[in-house]
N, C-alpha and C positions, 0 to 999 in steps of 0.2 A: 504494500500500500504506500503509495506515494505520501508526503508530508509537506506541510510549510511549517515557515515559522510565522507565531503573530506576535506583536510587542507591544506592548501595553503600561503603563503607567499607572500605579497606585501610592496609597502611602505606605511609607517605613514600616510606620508599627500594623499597621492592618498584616502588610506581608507578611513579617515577622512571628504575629501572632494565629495566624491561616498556615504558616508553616508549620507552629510546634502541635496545631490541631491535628494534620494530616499526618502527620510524622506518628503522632500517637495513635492513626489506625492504620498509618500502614503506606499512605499515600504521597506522593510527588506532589506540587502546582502543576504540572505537563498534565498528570492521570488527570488530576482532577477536574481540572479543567478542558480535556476530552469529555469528558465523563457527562460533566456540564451541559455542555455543547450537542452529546448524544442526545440526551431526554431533552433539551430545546426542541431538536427536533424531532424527539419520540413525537412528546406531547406537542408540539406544532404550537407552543408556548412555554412562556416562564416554570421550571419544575419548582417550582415554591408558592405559597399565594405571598400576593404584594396587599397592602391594606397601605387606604388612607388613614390619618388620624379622626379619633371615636366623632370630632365636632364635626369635620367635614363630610362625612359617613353621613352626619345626622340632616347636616345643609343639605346636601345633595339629594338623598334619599326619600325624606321628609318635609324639604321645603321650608326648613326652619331656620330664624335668624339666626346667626353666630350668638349669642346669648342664651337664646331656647337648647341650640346644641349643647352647649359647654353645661348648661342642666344635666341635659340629657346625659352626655357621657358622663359626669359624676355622678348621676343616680344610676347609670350602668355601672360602672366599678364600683361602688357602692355596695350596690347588690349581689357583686361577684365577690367581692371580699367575702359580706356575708356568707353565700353558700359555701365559702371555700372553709372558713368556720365551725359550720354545723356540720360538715363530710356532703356535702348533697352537691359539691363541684372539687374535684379532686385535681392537683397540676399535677400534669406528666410531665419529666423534665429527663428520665431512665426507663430501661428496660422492664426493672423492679418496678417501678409504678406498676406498671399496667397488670401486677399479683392481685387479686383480690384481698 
């Protein structure tokens, strides 16, 4: 399979710190960013979701001023803290989470 090279420009510490991440599963910048690039095109889109911030979500979505949003999204995290509280919203952040 033939190859290019692409060059690209980020910051220090981002690099830095995307290195010692992949290095701790195993991975190069080159794999991963193949890797990347594949599911782009698997998925014929971004393989992550992108999300606006909770006010703008709420502008757009809802039709509500910047003020009614910035509500909104605090009485959404609000409510998320709560269930996260009581067990009735659990964060997955490991594998282990997702044990019962």
């Amino acid at each position: 399979m033939a190859t290019v090279q692409i060059r690209t420009r980020i910051d220090r510490n981002l690099k830095k710190k995307s290195d010692a991440v992949l290095k701790n599963i195993g991975l190069d910048t080159g794999s991963y960013v193949s890797m990347a690039l594949s599911q782009l095109v698997n998925r014929r889109g971004l393989p992550f979701a992108v999300m606006e911030p909770d006010a703008a979500y709420f502008v757009n979505e809802y039709g509500l001023n910047p003020d009614e949003a910035a509500k909104a999204g605090a009485i959404m995290k609000s409510e998320s803290a709560q269930a996260r509280r009581t067990g009735k919203l659990r964060e997955i952040t490991a594998a282990d989470d997702l044990a019962p």
